[in-house]
GUROZA-155867 format. One record per residue (C-alpha): z, y, x; residue in three letters. Coordinates in steps of 0.25 Angstrom, whole numbers, plus 5000, padded with zeros to 4 digits. Layout:
N
Z  Y  X  ALA
...
***
This chain:
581
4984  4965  5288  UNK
4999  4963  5291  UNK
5001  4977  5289  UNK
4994  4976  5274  UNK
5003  4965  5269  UNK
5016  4972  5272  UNK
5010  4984  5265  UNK
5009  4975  5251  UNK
5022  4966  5252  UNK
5028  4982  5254  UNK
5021  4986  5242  UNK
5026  4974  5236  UNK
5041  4975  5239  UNK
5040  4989  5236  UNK
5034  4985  5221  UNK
5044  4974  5220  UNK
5056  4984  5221  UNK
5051  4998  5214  UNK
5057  4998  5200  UNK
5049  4992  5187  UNK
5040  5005  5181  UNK
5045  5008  5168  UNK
5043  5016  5158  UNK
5043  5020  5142  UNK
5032  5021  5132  UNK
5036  5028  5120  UNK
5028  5027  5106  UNK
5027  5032  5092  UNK
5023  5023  5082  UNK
5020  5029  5068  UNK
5015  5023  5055  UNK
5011  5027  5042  UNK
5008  5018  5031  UNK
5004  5018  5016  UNK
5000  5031  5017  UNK
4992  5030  5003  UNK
4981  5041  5004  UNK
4995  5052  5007  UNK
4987  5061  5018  UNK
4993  5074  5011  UNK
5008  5076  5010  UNK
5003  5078  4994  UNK
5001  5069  4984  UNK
4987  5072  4977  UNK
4992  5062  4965  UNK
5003  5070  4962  UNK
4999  5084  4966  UNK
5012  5085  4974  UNK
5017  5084  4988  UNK
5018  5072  4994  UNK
5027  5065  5005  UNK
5022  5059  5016  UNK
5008  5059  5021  UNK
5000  5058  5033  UNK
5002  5074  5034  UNK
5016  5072  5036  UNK
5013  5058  5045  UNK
5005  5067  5052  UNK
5016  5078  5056  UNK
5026  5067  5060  UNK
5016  5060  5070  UNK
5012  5074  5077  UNK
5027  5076  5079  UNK
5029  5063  5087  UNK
5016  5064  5092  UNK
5023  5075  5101  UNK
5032  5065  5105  UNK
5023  5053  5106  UNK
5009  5057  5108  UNK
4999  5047  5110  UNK
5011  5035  5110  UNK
5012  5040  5095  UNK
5004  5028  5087  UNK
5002  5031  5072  UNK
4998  5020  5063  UNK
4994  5019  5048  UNK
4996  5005  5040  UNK
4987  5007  5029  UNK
4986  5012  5014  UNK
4980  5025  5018  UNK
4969  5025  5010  UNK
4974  5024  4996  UNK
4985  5032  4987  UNK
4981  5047  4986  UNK
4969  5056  4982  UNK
4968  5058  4997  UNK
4964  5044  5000  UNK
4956  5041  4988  UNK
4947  5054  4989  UNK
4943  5048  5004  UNK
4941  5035  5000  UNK
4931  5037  4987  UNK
4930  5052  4985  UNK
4924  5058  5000  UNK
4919  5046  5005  UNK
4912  5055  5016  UNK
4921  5061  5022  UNK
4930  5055  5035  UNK
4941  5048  5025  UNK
4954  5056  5026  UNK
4962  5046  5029  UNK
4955  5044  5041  UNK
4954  5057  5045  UNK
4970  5060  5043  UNK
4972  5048  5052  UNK
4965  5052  5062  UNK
4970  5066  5063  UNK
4985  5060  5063  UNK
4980  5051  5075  UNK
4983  5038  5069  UNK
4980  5027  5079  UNK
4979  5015  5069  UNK
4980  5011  5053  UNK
4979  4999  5046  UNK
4973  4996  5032  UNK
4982  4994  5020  UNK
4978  4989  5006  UNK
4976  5001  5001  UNK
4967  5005  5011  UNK
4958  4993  5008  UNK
4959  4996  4992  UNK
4950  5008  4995  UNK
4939  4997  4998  UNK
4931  4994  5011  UNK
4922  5007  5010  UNK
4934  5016  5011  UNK
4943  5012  5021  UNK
4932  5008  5031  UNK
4928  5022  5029  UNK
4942  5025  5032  UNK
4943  5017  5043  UNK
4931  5020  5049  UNK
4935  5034  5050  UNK
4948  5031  5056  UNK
4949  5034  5071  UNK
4958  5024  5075  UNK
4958  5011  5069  UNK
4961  5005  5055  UNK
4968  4990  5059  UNK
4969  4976  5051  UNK
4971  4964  5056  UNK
4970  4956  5045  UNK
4958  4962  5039  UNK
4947  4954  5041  UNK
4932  4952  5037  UNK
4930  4940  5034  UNK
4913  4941  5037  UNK
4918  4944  5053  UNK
4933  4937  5053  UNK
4935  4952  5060  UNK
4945  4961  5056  UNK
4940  4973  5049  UNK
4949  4982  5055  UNK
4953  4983  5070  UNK
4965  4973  5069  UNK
4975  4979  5079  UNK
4975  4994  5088  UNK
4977  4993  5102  UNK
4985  5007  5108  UNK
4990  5011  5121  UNK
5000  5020  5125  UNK
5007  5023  5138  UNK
5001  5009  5141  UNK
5008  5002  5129  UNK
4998  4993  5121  UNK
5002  4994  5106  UNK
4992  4985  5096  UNK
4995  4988  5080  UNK
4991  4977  5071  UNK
4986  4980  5057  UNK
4986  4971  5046  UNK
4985  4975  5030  UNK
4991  4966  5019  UNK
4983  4953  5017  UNK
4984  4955  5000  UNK
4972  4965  4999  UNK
4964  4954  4992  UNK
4975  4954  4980  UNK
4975  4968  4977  UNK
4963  4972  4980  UNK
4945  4970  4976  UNK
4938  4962  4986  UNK
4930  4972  4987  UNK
4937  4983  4992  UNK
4939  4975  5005  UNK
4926  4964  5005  UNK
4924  4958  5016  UNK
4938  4956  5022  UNK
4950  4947  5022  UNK
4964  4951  5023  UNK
4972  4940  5033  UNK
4987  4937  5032  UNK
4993  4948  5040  UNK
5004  4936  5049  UNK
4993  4928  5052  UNK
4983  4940  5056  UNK
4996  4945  5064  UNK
4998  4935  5071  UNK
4983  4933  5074  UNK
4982  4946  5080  UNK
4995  4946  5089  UNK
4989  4935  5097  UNK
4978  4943  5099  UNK
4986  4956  5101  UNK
4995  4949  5110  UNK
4984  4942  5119  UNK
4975  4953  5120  UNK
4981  4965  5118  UNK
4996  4963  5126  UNK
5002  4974  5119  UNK
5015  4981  5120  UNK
5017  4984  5105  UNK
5012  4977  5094  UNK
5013  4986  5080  UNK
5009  4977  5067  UNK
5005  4988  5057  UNK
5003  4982  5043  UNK
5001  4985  5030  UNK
5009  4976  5023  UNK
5025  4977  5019  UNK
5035  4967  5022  UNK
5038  4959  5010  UNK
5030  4949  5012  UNK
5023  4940  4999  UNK
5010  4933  4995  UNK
5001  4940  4989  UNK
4989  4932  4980  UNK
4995  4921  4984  UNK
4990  4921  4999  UNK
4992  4935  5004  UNK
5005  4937  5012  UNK
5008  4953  5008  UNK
5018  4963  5014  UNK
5020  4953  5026  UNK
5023  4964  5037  UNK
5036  4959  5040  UNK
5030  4945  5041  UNK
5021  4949  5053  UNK
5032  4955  5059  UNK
5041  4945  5060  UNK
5034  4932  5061  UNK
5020  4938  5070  UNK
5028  4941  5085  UNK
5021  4953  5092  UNK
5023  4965  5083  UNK
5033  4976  5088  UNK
5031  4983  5075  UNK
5026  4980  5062  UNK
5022  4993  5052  UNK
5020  4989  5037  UNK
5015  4996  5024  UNK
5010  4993  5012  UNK
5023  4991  5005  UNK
5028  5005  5005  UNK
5042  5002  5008  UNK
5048  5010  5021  UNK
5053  4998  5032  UNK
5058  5000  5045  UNK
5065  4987  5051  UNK
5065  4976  5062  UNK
5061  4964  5061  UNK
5062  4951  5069  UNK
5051  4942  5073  UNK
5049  4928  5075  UNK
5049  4930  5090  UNK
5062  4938  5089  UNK
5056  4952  5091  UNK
5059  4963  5083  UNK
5047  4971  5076  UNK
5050  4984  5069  UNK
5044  4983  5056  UNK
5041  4998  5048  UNK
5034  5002  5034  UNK
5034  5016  5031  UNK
5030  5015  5017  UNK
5019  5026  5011  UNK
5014  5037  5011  UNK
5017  5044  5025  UNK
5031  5047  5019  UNK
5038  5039  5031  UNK
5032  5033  5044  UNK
5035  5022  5051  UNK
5040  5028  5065  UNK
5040  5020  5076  UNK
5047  5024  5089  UNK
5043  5013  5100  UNK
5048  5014  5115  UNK
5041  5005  5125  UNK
5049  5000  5140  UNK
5037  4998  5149  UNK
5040  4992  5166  UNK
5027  4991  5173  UNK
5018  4994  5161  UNK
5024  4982  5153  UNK
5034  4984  5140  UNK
5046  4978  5143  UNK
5054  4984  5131  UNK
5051  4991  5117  UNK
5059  5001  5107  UNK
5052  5001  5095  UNK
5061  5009  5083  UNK
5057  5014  5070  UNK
5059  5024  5059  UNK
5052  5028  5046  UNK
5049  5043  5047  UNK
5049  5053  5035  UNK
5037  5061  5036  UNK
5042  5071  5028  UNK
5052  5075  5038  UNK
5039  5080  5048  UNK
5032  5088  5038  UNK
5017  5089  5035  UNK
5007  5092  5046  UNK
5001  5103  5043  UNK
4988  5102  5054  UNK
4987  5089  5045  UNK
4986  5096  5032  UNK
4976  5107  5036  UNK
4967  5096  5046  UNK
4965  5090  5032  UNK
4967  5101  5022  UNK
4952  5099  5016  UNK
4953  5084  5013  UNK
4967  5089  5005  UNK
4959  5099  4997  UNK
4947  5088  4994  UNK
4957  5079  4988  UNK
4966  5089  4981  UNK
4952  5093  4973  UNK
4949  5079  4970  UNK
4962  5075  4963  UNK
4964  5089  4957  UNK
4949  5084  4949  UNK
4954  5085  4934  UNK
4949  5070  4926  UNK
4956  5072  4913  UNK
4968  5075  4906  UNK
4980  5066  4901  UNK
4987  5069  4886  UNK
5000  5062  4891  UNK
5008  5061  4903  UNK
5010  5045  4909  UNK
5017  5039  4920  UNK
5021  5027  4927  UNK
5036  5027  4923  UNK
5036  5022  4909  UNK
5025  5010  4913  UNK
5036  5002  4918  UNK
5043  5000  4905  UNK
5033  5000  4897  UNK
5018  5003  4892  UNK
5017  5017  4897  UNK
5003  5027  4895  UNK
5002  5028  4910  UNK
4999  5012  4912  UNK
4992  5011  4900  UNK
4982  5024  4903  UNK
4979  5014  4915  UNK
4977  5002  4904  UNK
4971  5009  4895  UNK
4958  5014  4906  UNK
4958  5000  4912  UNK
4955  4993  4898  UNK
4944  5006  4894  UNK
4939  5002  4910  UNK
4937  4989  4911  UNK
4937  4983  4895  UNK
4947  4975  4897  UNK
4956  4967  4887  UNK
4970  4970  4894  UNK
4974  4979  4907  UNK
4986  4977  4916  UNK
4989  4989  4924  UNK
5003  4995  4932  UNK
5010  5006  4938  UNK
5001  5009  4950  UNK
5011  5020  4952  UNK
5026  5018  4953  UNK
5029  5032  4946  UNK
5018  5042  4941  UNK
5014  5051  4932  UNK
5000  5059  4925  UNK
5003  5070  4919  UNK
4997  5074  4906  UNK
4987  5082  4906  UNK
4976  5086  4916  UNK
4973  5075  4924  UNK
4966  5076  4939  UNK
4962  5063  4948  UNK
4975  5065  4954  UNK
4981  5059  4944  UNK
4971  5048  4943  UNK
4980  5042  4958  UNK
4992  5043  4947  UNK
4987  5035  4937  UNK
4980  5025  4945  UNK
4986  5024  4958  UNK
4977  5013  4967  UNK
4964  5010  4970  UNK
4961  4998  4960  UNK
4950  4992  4953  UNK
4950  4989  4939  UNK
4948  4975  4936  UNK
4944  4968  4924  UNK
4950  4954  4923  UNK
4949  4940  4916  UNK
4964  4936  4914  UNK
4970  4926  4901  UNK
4981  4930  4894  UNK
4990  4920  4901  UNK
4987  4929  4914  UNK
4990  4942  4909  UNK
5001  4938  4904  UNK
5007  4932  4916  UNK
5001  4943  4926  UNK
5009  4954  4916  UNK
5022  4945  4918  UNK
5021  4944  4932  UNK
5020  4961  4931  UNK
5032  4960  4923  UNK
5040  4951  4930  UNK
5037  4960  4943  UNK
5040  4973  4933  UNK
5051  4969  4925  UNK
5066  4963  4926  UNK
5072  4953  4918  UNK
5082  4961  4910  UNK
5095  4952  4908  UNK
5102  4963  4902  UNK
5099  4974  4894  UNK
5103  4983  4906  UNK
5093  4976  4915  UNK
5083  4983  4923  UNK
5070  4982  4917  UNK
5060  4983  4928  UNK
5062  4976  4941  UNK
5068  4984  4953  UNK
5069  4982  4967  UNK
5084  4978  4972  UNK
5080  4988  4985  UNK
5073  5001  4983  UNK
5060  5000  4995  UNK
5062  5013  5004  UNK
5051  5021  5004  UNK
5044  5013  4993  UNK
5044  5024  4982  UNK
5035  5021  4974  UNK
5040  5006  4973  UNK
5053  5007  4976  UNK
5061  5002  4962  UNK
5052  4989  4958  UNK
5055  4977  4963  UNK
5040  4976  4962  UNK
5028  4986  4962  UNK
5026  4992  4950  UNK
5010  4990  4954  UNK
5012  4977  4946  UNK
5017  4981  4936  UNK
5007  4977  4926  UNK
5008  4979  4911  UNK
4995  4977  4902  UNK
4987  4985  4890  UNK
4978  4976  4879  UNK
4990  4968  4876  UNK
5004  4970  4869  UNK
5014  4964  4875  UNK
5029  4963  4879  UNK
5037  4960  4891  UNK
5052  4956  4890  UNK
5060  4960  4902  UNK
5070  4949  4899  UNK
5063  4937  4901  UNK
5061  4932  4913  UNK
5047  4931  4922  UNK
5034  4927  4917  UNK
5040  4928  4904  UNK
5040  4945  4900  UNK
5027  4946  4894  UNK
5025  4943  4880  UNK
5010  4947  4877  UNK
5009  4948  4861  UNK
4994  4952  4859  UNK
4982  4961  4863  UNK
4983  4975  4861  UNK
4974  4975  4851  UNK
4981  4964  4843  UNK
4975  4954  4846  UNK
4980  4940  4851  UNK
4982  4939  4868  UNK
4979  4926  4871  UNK
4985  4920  4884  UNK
4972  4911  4885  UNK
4959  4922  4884  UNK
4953  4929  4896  UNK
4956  4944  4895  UNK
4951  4955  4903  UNK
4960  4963  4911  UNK
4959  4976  4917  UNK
4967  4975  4930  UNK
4966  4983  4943  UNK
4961  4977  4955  UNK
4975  4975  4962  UNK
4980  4968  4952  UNK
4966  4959  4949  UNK
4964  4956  4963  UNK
4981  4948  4963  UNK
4988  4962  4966  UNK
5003  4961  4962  UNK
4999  4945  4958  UNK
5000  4946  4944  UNK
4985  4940  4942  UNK
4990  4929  4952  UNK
5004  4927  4953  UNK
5007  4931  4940  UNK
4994  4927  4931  UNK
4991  4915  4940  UNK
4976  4918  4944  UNK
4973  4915  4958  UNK
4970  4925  4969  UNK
4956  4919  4970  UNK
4953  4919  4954  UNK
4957  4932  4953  UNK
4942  4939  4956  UNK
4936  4929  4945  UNK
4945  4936  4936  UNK
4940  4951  4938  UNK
4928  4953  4929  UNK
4925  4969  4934  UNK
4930  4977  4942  UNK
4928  4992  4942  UNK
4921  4996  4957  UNK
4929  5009  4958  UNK
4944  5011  4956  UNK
4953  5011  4944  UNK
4957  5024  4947  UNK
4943  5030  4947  UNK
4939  5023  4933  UNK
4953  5031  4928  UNK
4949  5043  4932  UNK
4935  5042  4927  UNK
4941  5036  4912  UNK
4948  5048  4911  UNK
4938  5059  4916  UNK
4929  5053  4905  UNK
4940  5053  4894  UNK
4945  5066  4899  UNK
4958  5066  4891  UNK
4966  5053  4892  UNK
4978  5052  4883  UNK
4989  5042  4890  UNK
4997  5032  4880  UNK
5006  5020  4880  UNK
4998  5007  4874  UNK
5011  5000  4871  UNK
5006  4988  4874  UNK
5020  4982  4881  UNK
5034  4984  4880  UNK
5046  4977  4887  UNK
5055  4968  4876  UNK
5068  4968  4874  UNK
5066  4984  4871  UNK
5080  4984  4869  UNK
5083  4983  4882  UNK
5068  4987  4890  UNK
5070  4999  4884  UNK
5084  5004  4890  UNK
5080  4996  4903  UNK
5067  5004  4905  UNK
5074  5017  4902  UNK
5084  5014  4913  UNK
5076  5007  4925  UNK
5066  5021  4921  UNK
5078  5030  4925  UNK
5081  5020  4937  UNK
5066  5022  4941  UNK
5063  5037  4937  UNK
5076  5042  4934  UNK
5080  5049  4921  UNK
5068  5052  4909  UNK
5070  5068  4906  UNK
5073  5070  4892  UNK
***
């Protein structure tokens, strides 16, 4: 016996004086964002190639997967299942078929995404389907049902590696119920992404005991309320005021972002957004200082990595080369022919015959009195001519319903100011701007990058004739003069309205900040709604008028001309360069 406990007081000393074990874990972190339906490095819209794309994602992960291995983690955060004809012909078109998304996904080994809004505009049927056929899992904290109080997704992944623990949080922007139906997402709620962070991290923290914590959500960082109630683009929020995460990834906002933050508990969090479209990802380097199996110190750095420079994979491109043909068919499908050429450019300073081709359907559509309608695309273009359903993503770039709205005169005069005020600048001088532009181009953000606001909202009107003057100030452009037919507008009768479902449900809160209807009121107001979207009611129009000949209604105009005219001739230049002679 006295023999025994000399052995364990030996073993014990011996314990007692043998160096700490210490070694090094190694990981990879790498997320795409935003990737909008861009599987192909080629644009089906355009019929042209295209950068980014989870081709070229997928060559830059199998390189540091030489590297890495397993300790590589690959995320996605959202917006993956809208933009191009790739997405759209697996959401609606070959509903049979494992989605492609999914598929790609799982081929390129991702171990976890999370649901953007765009995601959930393709409705509950699709991206449950989606989902459903992704083998890893599709997270959202602060989506819930509201028959369960559950989440609808899985609200956090748990991985191991080398004996790390690392738990990624997803959460989605809380404003789905201001842009989009209620019944493209019946049945759930959308919590207010700090309180469900901080909701989880207790739970992550107690139960899990992890080593990293990676906050990955779709949202931006310039945090504002939206509908009056929904705290939107508050990434940067979480991170600092929600102790716990190492890293927060953003999207949603389409701006590249790689910076360091500091919390409320002194910690620093690295915070990344790698924009759209797979042209960058957010590549994170993260070295972890383990003595006896615990972590006693981390490296975490970061970088936003041009895919462009890794090539496209070509065991990607052939692994998927039939669902490429399949979709190059669908949109190569002729639906009618144009007699003129229209683009976005000329919208912004005036009536132009590609918004009022929009207009004009919407009224034949729905039978409304007046139409509001914007520039869903920043800068594009049909050419006249033969038109495919590739163009049909050109002139109708989202997902929308139309809606048919009761709205008085007072309201649509006031929602149009409110456009106009996020559109235009007040002119001073006659060699003022005369749209409103950004101080600070957004990097990355090219399809935004000028306006101080998007050009989403920008909303003109058809079915009444009036004029805007850029040098008044506020809530005071709009001068409404009568209905296009001649006919008196009356600030106090009830008009019907054509209005896409973004903009009826609060999107870019000209209905309610700017018209003054309550978020609540806002469903009373819709009196139909079409139950598939605007884009396939366009295409179907034109297939049955099968030659459409584009105009300007000349419905609007921007007063004084004497100086409108010159400004918009120079901030076009700024915007597009140079109009050849």
């Amino acid at each position: 016996m006295k023999r025994f406990s000399c052995f364990f007081i030996w073993i014990f000393v011996l314990t007692s004086i043998l160096p700490a074990q210490e070694r090094e874990v190694k990981l990879k972190v790498v997320q795409t964002s935003d990737i909008h339906g861009n599987y192909y490095p080629y644009d089906f819209i355009r019929r042209r190639e295209a950068t980014g794309s989870l081709a070229r994602v997928h060559a830059l992960v199998q390189k540091e997967r030489v590297a890495y291995g397993e300790n590589l983690i690959l995320l996605d955060n959202g917006d993956i299942l809208q933009g191009q004809p790739t997405a759209y012909y697996y959401n609606y078109i070959d509903t049979v078929a494992p989605h492609l998304a999914a598929e790609m996904m799982n081929f390129m080994g991702y171990n976890a995404g999370n649901m953007g809004n765009h995601d959930v505009e393709t409705g509950r049927t699709v991206f449950d389907r989606w989902a459903g056929d992704c083998r890893f899992p599709i997270l959202g904290a602060n989506i819930v049902d509201t028959a369960t109080g559950e989440t609808h997704f899985k609200p956090y992944e748990v991985l191991e590696r080398d004996g790390v623990k690392i738990v990624v949080l997803g959460m989605i922007t809380p404003a789905i119920p201001v842009w989009l139906s209620e019944n493209l997402w019946k049945g759930l709620r959308f919590d207010d992404m700090e309180e469900t962070a901080r909701k989880w991290m207790k739970i992550i923290r107690e139960q899990e005991k992890p080593d990293l914590v990676i906050g990955m959500f779709h949202a931006g960082q310039d945090a504002q309320l939206m509908g009056g109630k929904y705290r939107e683009n508050a990434s940067v929020e979480v991170a600092c005021n929600v102790p716990g995460f190492d890293i927060v990834l953003m999207g949603h906002d389409h701006a590249r972002e790689c910076k360091r933050v500091c919390n409320i508990a002194g910690d620093s969090v690295l915070v990344m957004d790698p924009a759209s479209n797979g042209a960058v990802v957010s590549n994170v380097d993260i070295t972890l200082k383990l003595r006896d199996g615990k972590v006693v110190g981390k490296k975490i750095d970061g970088i936003l990595s041009d895919t462009q420079d890794y090539g496209v994979s070509e065991e990607f491109m052939q692994r998927f080369a039939p669902e490429y043909a399949a979709v190059q068919n669908f949109v190569s499908k002729k639906i009618g022919s144009f007699t003129e050429t229209i683009s976005t450019r000329p919208a912004y300073f005036g009536s132009s015959a590609f918004i009022d081709l929009i207009h004009e359907l919407q009224l034949a559509i729905s039978g409304a009195d007046i139409s509001f309608a914007a520039p869903l695309s920043y800068d594009t273009e049909i050419r006249k001519g033969d038109i495919f359903v590739n163009d049909m993503f050109n002139l109708y770039k989202y997902e929308n319903m139309l809606y048919t709205m009761r709205l008085t005169g007072k309201e649509i005069r006031d929602a149009l100011e409110m456009s106009y005020d996020l559109w235009t600048n007040r002119m001073k001088f006659p060699d003022d701007h005369i749209l409103l532009f950004r101080e600070k181009l957004r990097e990355g953000a090219t399809d935004r990058a000028s306006f101080k606001n998007f050009s989403f909202n920008f909303d003109s009107a058809a079915g009444i004739i009036y004029t805007v003057d850029v040098t008044k100030p506020d809530g005071e452009k709009v001068t409404i003069l009568s209905m296009a037919d001649g006919t008196p507008f009356d600030m106090d009768k009830m008009y019907k309205v054509a209005v896409n479902s973004y903009r009826g449900n609060g999107g870019g809160e000209l209905l309610t900040k700017g018209a003054g209807i309550s978020q609540d009121e806002l469903k009373e107001r819709i009196i139909h709604s079409t139950d598939k979207d605007l884009r396939y009611y366009l295409m179907q129009y034109i297939e049955q008028k099968k030659v459409i000949e584009p105009r300007t209604l000349n419905q609007w105009k921007f007063i004084p001309e004497e100086w409108a005219a010159p400004a918009s001739k120079r901030d076009y230049e700024f915007l597009f360069g140079k109009v050849k002679e």
